[in-house]
C-alpha positions as CSV (number, residue, x, y, z in Angstrom):
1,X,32.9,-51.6,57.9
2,X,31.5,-49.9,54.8
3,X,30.8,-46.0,54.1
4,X,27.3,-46.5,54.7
5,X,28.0,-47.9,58.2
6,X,30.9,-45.9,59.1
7,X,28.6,-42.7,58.0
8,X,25.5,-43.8,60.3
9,X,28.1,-44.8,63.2
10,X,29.5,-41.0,63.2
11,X,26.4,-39.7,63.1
12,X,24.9,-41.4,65.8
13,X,27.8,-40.7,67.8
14,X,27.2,-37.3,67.6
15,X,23.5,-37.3,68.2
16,X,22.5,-36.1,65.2
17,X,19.4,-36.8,63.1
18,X,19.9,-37.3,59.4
19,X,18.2,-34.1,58.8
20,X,20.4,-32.0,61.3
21,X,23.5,-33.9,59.2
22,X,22.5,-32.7,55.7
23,X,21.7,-29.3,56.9
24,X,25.6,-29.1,58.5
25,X,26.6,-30.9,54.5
26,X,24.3,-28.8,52.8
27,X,22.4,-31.8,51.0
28,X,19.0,-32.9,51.3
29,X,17.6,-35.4,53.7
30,X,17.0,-37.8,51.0
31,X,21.2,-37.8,50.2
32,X,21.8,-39.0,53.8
33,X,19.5,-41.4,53.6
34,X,20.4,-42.8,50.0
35,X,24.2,-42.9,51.4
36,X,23.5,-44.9,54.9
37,X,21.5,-47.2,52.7
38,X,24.3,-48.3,50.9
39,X,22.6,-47.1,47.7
40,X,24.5,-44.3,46.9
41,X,28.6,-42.6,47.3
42,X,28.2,-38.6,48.1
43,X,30.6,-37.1,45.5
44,X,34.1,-35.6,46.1
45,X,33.0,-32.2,47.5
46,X,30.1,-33.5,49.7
47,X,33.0,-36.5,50.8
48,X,35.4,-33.4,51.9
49,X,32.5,-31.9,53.7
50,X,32.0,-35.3,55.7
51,X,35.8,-35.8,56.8
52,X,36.2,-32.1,57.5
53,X,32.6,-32.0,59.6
54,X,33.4,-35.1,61.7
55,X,37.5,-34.8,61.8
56,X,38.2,-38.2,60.4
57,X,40.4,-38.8,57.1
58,X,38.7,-39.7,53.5
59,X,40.7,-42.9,53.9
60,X,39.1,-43.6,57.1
61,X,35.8,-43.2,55.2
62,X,36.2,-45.4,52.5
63,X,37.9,-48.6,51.8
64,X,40.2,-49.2,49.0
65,X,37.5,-50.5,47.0
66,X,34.9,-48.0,47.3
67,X,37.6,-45.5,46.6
68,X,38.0,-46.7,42.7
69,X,34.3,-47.1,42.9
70,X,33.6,-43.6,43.9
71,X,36.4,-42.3,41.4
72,X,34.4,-44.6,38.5
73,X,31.2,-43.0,39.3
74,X,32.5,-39.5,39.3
75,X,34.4,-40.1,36.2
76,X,30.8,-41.5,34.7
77,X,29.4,-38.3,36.2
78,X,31.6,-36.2,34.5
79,X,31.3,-37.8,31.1
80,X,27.5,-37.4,31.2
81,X,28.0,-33.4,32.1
82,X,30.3,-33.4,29.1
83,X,27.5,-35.0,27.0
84,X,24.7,-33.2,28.6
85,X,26.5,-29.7,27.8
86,X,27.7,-30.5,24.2
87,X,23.9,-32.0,23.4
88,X,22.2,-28.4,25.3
89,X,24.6,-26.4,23.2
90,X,23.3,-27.9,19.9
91,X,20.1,-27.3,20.1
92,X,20.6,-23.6,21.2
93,X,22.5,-23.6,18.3
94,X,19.4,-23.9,16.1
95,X,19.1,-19.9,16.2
96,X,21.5,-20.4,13.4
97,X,18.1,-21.3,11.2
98,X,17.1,-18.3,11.8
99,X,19.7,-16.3,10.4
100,X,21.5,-18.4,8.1
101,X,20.6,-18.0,4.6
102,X,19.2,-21.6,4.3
103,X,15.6,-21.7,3.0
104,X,14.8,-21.5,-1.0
105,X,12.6,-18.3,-2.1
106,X,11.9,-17.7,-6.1
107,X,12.2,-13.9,-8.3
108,X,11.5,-14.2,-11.6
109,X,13.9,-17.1,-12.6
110,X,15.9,-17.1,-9.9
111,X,16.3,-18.9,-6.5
112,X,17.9,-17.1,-3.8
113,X,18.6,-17.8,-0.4
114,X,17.0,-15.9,2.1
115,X,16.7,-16.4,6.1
116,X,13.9,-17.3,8.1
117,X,13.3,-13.3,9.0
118,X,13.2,-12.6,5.0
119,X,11.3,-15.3,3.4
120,X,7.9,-14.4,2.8
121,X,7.0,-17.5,-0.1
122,X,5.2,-19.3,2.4
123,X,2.0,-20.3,4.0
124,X,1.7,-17.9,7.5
125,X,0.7,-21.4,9.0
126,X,4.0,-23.0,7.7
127,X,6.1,-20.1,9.0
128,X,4.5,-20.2,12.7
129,X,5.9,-24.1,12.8
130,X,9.1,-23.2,11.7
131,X,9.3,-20.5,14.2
132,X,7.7,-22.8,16.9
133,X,9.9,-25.6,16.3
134,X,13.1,-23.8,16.5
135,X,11.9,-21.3,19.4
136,X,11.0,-25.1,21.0
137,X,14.6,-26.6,20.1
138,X,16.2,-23.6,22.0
139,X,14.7,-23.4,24.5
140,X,15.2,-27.1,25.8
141,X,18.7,-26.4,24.8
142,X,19.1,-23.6,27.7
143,X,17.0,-25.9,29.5
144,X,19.4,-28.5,28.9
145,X,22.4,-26.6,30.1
146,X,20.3,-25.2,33.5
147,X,19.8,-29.0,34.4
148,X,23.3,-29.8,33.6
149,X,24.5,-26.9,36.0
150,X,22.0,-28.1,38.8
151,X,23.3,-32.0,38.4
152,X,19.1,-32.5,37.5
153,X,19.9,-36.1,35.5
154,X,16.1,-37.0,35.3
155,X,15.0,-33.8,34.0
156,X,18.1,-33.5,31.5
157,X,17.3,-36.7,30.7
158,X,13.3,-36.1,30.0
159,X,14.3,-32.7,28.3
160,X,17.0,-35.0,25.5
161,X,14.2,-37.3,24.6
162,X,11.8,-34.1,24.2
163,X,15.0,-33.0,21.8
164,X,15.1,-35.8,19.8
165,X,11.5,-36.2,19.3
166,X,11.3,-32.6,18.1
167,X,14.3,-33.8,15.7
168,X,13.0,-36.3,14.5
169,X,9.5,-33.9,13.8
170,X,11.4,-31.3,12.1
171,X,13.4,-33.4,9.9
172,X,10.1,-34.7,8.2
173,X,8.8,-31.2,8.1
174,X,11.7,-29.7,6.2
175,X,11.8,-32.6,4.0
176,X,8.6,-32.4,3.1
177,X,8.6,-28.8,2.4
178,X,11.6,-29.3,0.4
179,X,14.3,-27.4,2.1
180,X,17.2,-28.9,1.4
181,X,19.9,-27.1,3.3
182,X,17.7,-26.9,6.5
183,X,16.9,-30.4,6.1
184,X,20.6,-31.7,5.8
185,X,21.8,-29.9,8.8
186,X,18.7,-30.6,11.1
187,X,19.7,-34.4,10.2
188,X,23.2,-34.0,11.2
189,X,22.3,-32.5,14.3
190,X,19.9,-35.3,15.1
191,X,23.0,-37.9,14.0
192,X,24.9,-36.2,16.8
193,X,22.2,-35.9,19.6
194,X,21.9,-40.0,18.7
195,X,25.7,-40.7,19.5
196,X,25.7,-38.4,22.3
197,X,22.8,-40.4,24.0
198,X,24.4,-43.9,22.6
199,X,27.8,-42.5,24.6
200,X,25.7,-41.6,27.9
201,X,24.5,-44.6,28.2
202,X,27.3,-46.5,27.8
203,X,28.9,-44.6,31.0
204,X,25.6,-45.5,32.9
């Protein structure tokens, strides 16, 4: 018998509803249902909550096989955290463009390097996009690491693309304003976002 059977059996046997389960688990409705389904392994603390809630042993639960499965998925689960965090952190980083002295500004016959507070040699509509795209850059970084604490995939997910979109914009912008230094490390930043999406998907 598999989890998903074994799971449904217990439950009927003790006349509960899968509602009245996931309250006793704390997890949604929807968890139950995905795990009797057979589409779906709870993870390691939600599978401690099942043996300890109906008495029965995590070996008893699951076979040998869906053992290694389940420690595959968390594994996968982990990695993508990993990613998620590291990718979140990156972009937060960006308030580094707003300090660092990294954008070009000309005295007399000199070129000194001034931060994004200081630099006044510049349209007022120029300087509102910088600020917008780096206020935008960290804040889907913290919004990043909120969905990576609250195991939201989708929305992590949604908010990376939204990431590398904005990358992608600000490169071009940069580069077209001729910023060198601003430029260079906005495109390393995007290099690494890439991989870190290339690596997640690879553990999908």
């Amino acid at each position: 018998m598999d989890f998903n059977e074994k799971l449904q059996q217990l439950r009927k046997q003790n006349n509960l509803t899968q509602e009245q389960l996931a309250e006793q688990l704390y997890v949604s409705r929807t968890a139950i249902s995905k795990w009797e389904s057979g589409k779906g392994y709870p993870n390691i603390e939600s599978l401690k909550c099942i043996s300890k809630f109906f008495s029965i042993s995590i070996d008893e639960l699951l076979s040998g096989g869906e053992l290694i499965n389940l420690a595959e998925i968390e594994n996968r689960s982990n990695l993508n955290k990993i990613y998620n965090f590291i990718s979140g952190l990156l972009d937060v980083m960006a308030v580094a463009f707003v300090f660092l002295p990294l954008y070009g500004e000309i005295k007399g016959d000199y070129i000194y390097s001034v931060n994004l507070l200081s630099f006044t040699q510049i349209e007022p509509i120029n300087l509102i996009i910088y600020w917008c795209i780096f206020i935008t850059i960290i804040g889907l970084g913290i919004a990043k690491l909120i969905f990576t604490h609250l195991d939201k995939e989708s929305w992590n997910n949604l908010a990376a693309k939204y990431s590398i979109a904005l990358s992608v914009a600000a490169v071009c912008s940069f580069a077209a304003a001729r910023e060198p230094y601003v430029t260079v490390l906005l495109f390393l930043l995007f290099v690494i976002k890439i991989f870190l999406l290339m690596k997640q998907n690879r553990t999908r």
